[in-house]
LUMDREN-993551 format. One record per atom (N, C-alpha, C, O, CB): residue number from 1; residue in one letter; atom name; x, y, z. Coordinates in steps of 0.02 Angstrom, whole numbers. Glycine has a CB too. Example, Ala and Ser with C-alpha at 12.3 -4.5 7.8 and 13.67 -1.06 7.14 Angstrom:
<sites>
SITE resi resn name     xx     yy     zz
SITE    1    a    N    660   -284    390
SITE    1    a   CA    615   -225    390
SITE    1    a    C    660   -165    390
SITE    1    a    O    712   -166    423
SITE    1    a   CB    565   -224    452
SITE    2    s    N    642   -112    354
SITE    2    s   CA    684    -53    357
SITE    2    s    C    645      2    394
SITE    2    s    O    670     57    402
SITE    2    s   CB    704    -30    286
</sites>
This chain:
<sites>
SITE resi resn name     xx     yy     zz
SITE    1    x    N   4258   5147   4754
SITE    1    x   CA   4326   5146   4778
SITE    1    x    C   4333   5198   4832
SITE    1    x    O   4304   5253   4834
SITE    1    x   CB   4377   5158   4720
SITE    2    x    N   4374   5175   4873
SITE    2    x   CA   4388   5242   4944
SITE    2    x    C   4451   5259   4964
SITE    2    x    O   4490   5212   4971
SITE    2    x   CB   4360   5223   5019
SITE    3    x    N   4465   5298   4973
SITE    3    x   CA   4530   5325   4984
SITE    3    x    C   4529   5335   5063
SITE    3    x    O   4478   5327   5096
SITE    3    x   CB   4545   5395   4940
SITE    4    x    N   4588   5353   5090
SITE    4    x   CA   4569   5357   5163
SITE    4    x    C   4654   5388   5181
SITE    4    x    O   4705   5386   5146
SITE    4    x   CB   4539   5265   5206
SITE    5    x    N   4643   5417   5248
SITE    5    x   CA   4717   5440   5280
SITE    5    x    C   4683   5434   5352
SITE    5    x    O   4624   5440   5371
SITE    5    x   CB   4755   5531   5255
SITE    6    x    N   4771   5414   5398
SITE    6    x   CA   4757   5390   5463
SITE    6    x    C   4773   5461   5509
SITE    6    x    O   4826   5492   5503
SITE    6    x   CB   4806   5319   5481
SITE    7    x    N   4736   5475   5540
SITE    7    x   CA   4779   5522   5592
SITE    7    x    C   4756   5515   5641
SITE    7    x    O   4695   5517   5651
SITE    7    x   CB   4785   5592   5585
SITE    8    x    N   4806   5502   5692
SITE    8    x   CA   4818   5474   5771
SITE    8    x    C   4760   5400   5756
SITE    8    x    O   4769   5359   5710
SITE    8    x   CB   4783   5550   5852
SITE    9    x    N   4709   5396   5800
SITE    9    x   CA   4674   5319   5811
SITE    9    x    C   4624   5333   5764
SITE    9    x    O   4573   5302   5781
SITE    9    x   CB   4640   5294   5892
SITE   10    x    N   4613   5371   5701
SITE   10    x   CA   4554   5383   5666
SITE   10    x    C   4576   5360   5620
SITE   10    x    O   4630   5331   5621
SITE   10    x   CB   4525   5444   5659
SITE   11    x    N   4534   5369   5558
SITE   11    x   CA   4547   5350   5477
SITE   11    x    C   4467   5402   5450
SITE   11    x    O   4407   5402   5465
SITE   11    x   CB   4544   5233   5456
SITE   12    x    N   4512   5438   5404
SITE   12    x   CA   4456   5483   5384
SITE   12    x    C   4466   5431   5316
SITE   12    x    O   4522   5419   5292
SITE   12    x   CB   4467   5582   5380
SITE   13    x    N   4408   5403   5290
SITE   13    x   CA   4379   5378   5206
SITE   13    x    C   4330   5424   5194
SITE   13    x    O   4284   5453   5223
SITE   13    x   CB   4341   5296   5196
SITE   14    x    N   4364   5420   5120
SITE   14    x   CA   4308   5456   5079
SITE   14    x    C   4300   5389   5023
SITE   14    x    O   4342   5350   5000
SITE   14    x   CB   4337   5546   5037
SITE   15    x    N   4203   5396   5010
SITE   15    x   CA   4188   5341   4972
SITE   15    x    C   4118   5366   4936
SITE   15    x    O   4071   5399   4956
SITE   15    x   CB   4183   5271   5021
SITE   16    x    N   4128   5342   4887
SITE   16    x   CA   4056   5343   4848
SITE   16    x    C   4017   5260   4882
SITE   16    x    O   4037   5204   4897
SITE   16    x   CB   4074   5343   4737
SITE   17    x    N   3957   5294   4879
SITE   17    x   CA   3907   5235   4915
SITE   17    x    C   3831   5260   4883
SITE   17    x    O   3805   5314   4870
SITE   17    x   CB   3908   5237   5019
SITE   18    x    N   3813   5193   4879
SITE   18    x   CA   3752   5193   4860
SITE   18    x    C   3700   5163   4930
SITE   18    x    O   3703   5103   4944
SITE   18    x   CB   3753   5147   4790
SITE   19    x    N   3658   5205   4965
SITE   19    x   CA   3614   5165   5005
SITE   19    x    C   3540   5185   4982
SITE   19    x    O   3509   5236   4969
SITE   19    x   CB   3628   5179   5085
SITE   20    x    N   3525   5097   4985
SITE   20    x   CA   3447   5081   4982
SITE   20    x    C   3404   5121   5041
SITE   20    x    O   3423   5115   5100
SITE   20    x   CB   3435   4995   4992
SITE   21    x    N   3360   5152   5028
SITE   21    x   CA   3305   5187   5085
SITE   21    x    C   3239   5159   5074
SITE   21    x    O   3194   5172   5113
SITE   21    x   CB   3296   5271   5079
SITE   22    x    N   3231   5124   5027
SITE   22    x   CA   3171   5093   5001
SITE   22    x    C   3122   5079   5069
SITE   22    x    O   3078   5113   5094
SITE   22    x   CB   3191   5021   4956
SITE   23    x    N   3149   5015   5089
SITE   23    x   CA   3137   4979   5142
SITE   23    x    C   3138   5037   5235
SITE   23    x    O   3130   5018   5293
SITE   23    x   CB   3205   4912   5129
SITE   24    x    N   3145   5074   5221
SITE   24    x   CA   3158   5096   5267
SITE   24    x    C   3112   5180   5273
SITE   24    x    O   3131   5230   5243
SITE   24    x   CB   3234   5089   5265
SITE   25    x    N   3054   5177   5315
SITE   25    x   CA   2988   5199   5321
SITE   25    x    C   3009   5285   5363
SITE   25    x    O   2996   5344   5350
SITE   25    x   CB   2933   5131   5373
SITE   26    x    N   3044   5254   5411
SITE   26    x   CA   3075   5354   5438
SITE   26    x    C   3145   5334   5488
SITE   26    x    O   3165   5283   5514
SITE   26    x   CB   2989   5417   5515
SITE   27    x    N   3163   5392   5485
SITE   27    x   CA   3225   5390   5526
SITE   27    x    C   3220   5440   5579
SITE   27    x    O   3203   5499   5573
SITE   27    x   CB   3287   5402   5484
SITE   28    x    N   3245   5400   5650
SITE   28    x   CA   3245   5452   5698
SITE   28    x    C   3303   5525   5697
SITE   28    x    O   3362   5535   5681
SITE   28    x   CB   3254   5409   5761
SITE   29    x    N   3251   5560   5723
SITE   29    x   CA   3300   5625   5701
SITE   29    x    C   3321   5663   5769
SITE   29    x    O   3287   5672   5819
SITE   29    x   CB   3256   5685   5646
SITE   30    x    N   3380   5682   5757
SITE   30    x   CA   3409   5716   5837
SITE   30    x    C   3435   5781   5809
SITE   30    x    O   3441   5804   5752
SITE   30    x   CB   3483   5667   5886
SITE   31    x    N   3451   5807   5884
SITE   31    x   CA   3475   5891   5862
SITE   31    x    C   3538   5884   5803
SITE   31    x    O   3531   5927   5759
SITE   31    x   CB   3514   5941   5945
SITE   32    x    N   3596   5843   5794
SITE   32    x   CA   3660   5836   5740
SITE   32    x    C   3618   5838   5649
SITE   32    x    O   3635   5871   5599
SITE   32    x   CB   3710   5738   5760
SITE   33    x    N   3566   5794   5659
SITE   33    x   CA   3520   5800   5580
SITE   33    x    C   3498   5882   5595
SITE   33    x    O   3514   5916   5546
SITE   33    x   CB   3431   5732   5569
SITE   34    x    N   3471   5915   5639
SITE   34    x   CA   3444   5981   5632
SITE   34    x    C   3509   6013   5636
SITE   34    x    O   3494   6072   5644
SITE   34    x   CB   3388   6006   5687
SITE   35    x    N   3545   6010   5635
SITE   35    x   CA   3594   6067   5645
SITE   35    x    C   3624   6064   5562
SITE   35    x    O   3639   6114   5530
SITE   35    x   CB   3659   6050   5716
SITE   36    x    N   3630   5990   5536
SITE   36    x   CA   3652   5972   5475
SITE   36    x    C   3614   5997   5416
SITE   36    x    O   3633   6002   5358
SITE   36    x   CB   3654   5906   5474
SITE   37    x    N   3541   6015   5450
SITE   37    x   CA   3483   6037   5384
SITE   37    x    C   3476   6112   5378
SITE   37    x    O   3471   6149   5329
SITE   37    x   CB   3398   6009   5399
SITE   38    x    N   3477   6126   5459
SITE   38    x   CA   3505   6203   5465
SITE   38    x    C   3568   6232   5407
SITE   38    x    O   3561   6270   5360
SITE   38    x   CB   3540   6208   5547
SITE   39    x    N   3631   6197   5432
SITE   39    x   CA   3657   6217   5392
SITE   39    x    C   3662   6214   5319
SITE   39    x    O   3686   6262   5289
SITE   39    x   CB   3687   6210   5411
SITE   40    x    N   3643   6164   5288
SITE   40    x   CA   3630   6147   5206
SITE   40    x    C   3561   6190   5193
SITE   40    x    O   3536   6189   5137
SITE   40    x   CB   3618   6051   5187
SITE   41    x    N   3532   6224   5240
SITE   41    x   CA   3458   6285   5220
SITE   41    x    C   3511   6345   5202
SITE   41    x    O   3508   6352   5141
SITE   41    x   CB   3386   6316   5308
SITE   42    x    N   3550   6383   5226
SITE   42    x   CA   3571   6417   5239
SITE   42    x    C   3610   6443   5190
SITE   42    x    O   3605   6496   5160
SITE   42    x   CB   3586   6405   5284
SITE   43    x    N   3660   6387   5181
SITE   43    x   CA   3708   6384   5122
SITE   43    x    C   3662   6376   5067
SITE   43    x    O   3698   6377   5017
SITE   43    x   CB   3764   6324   5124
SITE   44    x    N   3600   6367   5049
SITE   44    x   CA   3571   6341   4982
SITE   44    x    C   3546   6421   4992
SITE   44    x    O   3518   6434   4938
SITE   44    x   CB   3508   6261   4974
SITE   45    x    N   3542   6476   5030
SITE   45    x   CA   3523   6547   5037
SITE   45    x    C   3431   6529   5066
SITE   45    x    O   3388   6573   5061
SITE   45    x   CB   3536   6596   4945
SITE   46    x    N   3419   6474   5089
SITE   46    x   CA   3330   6474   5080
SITE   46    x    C   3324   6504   5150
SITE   46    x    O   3374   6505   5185
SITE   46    x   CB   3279   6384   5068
SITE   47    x    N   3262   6532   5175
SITE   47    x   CA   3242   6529   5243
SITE   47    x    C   3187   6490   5242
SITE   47    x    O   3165   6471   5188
SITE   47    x   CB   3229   6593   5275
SITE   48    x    N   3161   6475   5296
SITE   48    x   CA   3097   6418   5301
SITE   48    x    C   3045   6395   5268
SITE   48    x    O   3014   6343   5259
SITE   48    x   CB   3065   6427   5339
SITE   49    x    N   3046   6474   5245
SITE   49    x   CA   2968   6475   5215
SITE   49    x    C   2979   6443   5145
SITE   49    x    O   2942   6407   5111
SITE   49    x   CB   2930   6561   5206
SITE   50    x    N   3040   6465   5135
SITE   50    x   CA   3041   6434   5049
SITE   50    x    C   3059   6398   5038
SITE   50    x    O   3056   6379   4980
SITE   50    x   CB   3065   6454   5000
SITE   51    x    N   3105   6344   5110
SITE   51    x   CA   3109   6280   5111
SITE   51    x    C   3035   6233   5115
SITE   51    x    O   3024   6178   5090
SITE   51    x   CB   3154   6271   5165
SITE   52    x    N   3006   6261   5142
SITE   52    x   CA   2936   6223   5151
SITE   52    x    C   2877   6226   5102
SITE   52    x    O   2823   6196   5097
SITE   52    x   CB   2908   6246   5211
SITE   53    x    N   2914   6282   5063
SITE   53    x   CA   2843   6291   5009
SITE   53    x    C   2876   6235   4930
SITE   53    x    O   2840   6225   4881
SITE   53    x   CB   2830   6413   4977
SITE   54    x    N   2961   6200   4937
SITE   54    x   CA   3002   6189   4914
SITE   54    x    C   2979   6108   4922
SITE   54    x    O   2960   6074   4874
SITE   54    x   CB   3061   6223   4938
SITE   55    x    N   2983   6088   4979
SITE   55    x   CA   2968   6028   4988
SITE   55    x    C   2896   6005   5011
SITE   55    x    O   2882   5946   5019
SITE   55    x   CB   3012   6009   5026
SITE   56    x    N   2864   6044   5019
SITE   56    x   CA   2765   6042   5009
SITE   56    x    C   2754   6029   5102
SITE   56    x    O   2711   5985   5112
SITE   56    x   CB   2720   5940   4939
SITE   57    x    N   2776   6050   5146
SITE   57    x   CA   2756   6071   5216
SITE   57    x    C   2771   6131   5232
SITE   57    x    O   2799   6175   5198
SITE   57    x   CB   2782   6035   5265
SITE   58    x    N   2744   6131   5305
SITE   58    x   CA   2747   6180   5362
SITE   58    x    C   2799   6217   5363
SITE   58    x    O   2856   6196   5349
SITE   58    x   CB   2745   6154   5423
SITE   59    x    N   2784   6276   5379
SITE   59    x   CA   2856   6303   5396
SITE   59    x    C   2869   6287   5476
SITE   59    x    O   2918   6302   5510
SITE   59    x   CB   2860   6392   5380
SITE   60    x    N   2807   6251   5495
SITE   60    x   CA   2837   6264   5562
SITE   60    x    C   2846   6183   5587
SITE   60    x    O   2862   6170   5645
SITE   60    x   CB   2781   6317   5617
SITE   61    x    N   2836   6135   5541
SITE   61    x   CA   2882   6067   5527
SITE   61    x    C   2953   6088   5512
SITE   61    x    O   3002   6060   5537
SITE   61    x   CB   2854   6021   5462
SITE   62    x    N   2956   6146   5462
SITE   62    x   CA   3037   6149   5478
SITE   62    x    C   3075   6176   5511
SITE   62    x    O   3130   6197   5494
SITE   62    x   CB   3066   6159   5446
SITE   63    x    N   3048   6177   5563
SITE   63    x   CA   3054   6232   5635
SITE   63    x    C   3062   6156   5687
SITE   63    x    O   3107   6146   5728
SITE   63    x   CB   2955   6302   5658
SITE   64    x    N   3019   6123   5674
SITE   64    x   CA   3021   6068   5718
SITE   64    x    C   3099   6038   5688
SITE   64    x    O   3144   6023   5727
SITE   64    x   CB   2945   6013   5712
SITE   65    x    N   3103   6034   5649
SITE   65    x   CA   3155   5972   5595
SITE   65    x    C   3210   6016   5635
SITE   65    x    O   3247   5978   5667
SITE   65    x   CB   3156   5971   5475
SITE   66    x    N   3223   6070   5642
SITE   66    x   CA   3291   6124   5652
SITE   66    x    C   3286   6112   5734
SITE   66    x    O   3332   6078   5756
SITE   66    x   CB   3279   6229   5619
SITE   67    x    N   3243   6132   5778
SITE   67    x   CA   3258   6122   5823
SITE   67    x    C   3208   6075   5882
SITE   67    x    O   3165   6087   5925
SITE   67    x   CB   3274   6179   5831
SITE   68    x    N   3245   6012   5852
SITE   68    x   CA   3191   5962   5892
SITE   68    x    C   3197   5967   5966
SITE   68    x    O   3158   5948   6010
SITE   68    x   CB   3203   5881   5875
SITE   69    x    N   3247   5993   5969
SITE   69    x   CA   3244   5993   6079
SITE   69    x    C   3188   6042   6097
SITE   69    x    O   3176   6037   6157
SITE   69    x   CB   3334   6037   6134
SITE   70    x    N   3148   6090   6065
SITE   70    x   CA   3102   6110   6077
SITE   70    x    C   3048   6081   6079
SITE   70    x    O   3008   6108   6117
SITE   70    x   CB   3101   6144   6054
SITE   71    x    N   3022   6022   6045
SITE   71    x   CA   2970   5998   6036
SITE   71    x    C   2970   5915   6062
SITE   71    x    O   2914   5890   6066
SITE   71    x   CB   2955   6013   5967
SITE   72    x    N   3020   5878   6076
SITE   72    x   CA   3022   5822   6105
SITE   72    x    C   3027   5839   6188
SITE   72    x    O   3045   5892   6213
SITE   72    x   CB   3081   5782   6073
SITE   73    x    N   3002   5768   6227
SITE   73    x   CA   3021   5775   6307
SITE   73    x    C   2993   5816   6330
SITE   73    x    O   3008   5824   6389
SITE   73    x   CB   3085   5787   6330
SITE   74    x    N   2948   5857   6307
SITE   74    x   CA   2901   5888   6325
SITE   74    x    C   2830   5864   6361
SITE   74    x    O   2819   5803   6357
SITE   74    x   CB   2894   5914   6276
SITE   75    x    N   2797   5893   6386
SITE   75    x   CA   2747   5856   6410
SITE   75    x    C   2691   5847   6373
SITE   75    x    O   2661   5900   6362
SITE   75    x   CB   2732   5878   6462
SITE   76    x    N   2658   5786   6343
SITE   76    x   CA   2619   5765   6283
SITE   76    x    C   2652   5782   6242
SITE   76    x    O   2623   5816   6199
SITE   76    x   CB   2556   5786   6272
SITE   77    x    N   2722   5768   6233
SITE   77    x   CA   2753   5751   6172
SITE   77    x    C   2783   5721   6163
SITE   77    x    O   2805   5704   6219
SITE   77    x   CB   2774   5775   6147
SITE   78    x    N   2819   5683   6112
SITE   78    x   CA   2844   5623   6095
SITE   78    x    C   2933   5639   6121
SITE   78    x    O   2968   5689   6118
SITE   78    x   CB   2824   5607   6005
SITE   79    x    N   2948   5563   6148
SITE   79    x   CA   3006   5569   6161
SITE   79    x    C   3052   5556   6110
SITE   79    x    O   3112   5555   6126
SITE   79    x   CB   3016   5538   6209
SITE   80    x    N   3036   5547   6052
SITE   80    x   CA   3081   5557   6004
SITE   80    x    C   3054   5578   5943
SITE   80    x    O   2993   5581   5936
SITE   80    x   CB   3116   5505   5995
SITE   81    x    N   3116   5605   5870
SITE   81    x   CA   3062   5624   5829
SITE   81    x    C   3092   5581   5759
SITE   81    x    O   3151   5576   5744
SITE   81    x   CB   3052   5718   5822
SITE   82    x    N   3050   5561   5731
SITE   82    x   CA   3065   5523   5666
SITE   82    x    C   3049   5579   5603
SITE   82    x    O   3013   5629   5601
SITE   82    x   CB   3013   5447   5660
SITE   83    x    N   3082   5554   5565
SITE   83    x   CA   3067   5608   5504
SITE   83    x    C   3048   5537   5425
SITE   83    x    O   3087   5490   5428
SITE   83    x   CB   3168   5679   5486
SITE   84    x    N   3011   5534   5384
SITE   84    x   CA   2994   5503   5327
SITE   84    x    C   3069   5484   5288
SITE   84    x    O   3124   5499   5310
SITE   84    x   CB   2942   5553   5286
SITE   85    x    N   3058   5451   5233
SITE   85    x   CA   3112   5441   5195
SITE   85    x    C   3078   5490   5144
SITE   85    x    O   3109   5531   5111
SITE   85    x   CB   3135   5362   5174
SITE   86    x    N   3021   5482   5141
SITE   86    x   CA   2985   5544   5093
SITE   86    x    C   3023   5609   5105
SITE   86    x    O   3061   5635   5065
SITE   86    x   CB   2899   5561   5113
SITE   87    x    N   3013   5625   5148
SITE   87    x   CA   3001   5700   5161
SITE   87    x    C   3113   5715   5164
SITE   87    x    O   3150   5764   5162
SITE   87    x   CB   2933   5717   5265
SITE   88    x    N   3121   5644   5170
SITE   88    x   CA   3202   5671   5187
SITE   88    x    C   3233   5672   5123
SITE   88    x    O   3286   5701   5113
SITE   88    x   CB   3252   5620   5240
SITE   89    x    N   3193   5632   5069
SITE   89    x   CA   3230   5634   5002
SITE   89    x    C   3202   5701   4969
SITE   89    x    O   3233   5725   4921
SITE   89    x   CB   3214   5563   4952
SITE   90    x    N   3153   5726   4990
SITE   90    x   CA   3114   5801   4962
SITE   90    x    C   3156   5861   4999
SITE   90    x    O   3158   5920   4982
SITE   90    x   CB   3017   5808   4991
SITE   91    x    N   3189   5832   5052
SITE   91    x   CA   3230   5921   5090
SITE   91    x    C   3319   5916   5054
SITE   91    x    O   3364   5958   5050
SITE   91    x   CB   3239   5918   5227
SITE   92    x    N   3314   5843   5034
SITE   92    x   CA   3382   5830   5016
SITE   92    x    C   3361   5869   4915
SITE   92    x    O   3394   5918   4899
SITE   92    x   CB   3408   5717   5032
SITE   93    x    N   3311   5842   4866
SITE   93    x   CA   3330   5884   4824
SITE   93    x    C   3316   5931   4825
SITE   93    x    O   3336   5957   4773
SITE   93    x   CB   3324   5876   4783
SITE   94    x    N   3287   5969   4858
SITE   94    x   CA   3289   6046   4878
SITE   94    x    C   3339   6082   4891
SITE   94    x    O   3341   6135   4860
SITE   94    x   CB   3260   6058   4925
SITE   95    x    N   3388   6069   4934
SITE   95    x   CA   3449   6076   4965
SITE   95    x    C   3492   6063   4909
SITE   95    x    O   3534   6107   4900
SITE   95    x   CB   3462   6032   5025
SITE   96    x    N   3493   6019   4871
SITE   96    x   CA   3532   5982   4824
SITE   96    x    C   3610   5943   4850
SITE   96    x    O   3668   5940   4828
SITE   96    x   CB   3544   6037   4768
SITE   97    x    N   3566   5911   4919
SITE   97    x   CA   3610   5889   4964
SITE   97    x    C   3618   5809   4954
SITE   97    x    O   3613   5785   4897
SITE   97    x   CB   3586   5910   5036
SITE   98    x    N   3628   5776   4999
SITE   98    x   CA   3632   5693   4984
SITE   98    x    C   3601   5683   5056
SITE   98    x    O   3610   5723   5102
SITE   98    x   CB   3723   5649   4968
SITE   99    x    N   3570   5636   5059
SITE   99    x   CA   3524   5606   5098
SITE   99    x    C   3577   5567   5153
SITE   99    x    O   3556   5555   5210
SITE   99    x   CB   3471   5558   5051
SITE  100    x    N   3633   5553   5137
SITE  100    x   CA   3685   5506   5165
SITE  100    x    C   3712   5560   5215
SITE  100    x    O   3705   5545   5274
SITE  100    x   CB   3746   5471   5107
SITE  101    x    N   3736   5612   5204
SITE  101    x   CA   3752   5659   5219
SITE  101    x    C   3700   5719   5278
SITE  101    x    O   3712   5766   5316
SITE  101    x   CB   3768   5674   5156
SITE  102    x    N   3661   5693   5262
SITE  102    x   CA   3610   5719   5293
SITE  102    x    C   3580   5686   5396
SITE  102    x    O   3562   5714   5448
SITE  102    x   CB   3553   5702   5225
SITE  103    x    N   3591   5612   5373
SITE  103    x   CA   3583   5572   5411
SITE  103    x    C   3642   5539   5446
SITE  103    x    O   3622   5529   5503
SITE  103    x   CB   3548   5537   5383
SITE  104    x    N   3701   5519   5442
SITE  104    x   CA   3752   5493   5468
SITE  104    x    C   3813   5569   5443
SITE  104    x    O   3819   5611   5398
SITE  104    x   CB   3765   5402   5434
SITE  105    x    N   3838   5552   5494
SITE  105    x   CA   3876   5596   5512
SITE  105    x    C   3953   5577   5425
SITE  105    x    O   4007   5549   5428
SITE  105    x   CB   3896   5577   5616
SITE  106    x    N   3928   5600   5383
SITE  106    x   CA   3992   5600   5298
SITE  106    x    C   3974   5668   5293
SITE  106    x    O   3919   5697   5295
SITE  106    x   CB   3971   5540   5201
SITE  107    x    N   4061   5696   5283
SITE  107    x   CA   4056   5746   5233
SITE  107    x    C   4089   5751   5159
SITE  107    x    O   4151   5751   5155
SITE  107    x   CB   4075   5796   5265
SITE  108    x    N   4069   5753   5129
SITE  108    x   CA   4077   5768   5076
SITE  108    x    C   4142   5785   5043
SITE  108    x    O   4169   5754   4997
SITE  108    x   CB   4042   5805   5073
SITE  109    x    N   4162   5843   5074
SITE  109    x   CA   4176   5908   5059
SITE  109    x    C   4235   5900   5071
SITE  109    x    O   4274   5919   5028
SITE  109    x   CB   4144   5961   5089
SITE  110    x    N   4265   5867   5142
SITE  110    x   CA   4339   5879   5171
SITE  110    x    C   4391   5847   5113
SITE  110    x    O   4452   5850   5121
SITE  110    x   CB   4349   5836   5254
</sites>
């Protein structure tokens, strides 16, 4: 069920949702997901290292994940960056975040 309020040409809903990721191998990731993981690191108190020793990589994959404009468009590097459904459902229970939330722009919270 969703509730919702209009203000000016918007409609903020709030909804419980269930999405399937099964089928779905990685998702491209832009600076709004790094800024979104940034902040859910932060608030969970972790810094990198113990995010990465948390979800079984790099610290400096989560260096890439935080700030992909460093590492895309580069020269011999990929013009975009995808991230696993693996690895996004492993930073999400770490975080003890939601994967939905993580990837499309829902908050939660408001």
């Amino acid at each position: 069920m969703s509730t919702g309020e209009r203000s000016e040409n918007k409609i903020k809903v709030k909804m419980n949702i269930t999405v399937d990721v099964t089928p779905i191998a990685a998702f491209r990731w832009n600076e709004e997901n790094a800024q979104k993981l940034r902040e859910l690191r932060e608030k969970a108190g972790y810094s990198r290292q113990k995010l990465s020793d948390a979800v079984g990589v790099s610290v400096a994959y989560i260096q890439q994940l935080e700030t992909p404009h460093v590492f895309i468009n580069k020269p011999k590097k990929p013009t975009q960056m995808t991230v696993s459904t693996e690895i996004l459902e492993k930073l999400c229970a770490a975080l003890d975040g939601d994967i939905t939330s993580l990837i499309w722009n829902i908050d939660y919270n408001d």
